[in-house]
C-alpha positions as CSV (number, residue, x, y, z in Angstrom):
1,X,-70.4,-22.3,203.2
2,X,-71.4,-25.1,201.1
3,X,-71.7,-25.0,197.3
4,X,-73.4,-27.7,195.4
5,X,-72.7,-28.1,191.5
6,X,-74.5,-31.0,189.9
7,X,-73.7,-34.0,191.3
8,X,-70.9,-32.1,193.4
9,X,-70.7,-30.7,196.5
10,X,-68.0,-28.4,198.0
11,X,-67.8,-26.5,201.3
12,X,-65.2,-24.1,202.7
13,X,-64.6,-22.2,206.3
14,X,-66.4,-23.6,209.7
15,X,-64.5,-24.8,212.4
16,X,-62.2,-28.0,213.1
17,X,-64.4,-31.2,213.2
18,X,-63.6,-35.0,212.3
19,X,-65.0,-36.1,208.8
20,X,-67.9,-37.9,210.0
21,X,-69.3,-35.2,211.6
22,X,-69.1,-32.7,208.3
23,X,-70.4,-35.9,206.2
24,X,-73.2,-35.8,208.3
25,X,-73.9,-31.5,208.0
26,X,-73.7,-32.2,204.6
27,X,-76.3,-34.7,204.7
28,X,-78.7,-32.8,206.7
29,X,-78.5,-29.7,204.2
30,X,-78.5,-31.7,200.9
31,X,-79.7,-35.5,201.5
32,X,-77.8,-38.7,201.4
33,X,-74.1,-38.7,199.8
34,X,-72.4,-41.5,197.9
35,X,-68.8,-40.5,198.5
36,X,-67.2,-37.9,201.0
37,X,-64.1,-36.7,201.4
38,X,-63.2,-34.1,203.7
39,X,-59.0,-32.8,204.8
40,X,-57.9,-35.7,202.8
41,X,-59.7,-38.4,204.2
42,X,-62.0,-40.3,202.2
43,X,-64.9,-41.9,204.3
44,X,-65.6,-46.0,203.9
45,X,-68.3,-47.6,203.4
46,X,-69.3,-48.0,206.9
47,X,-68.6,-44.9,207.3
48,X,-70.8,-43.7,204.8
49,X,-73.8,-45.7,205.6
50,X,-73.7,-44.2,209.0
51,X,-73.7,-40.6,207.8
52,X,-76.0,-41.6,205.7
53,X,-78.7,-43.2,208.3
């Protein structure tokens, strides 16, 4: 389930998966992101960009 408040975005339950691949769910639900964190591991910059594309 993902929860958005203002600029935020939270999400809780779903199944094990590396943080590039829930950076890019999130994407597809709510649009580009400009940071994303996800188990404790913040993405990078390259990282972003390609969740991002």
């Amino acid at each position: 389930m993902y929860r958005r408040r203002g600029s935020a975005c939270t999400a809780s339950g779903g199944t094990e998966q590396p943080a590039t691949r829930a950076c890019r769910r999130v994407v597809q639900k709510f649009g580009p992101v400009t940071a994303f964190s996800y188990k404790g591991k913040t993405l990078s910059a390259e990282e972003l960009a390609a969740c991002n594309a």
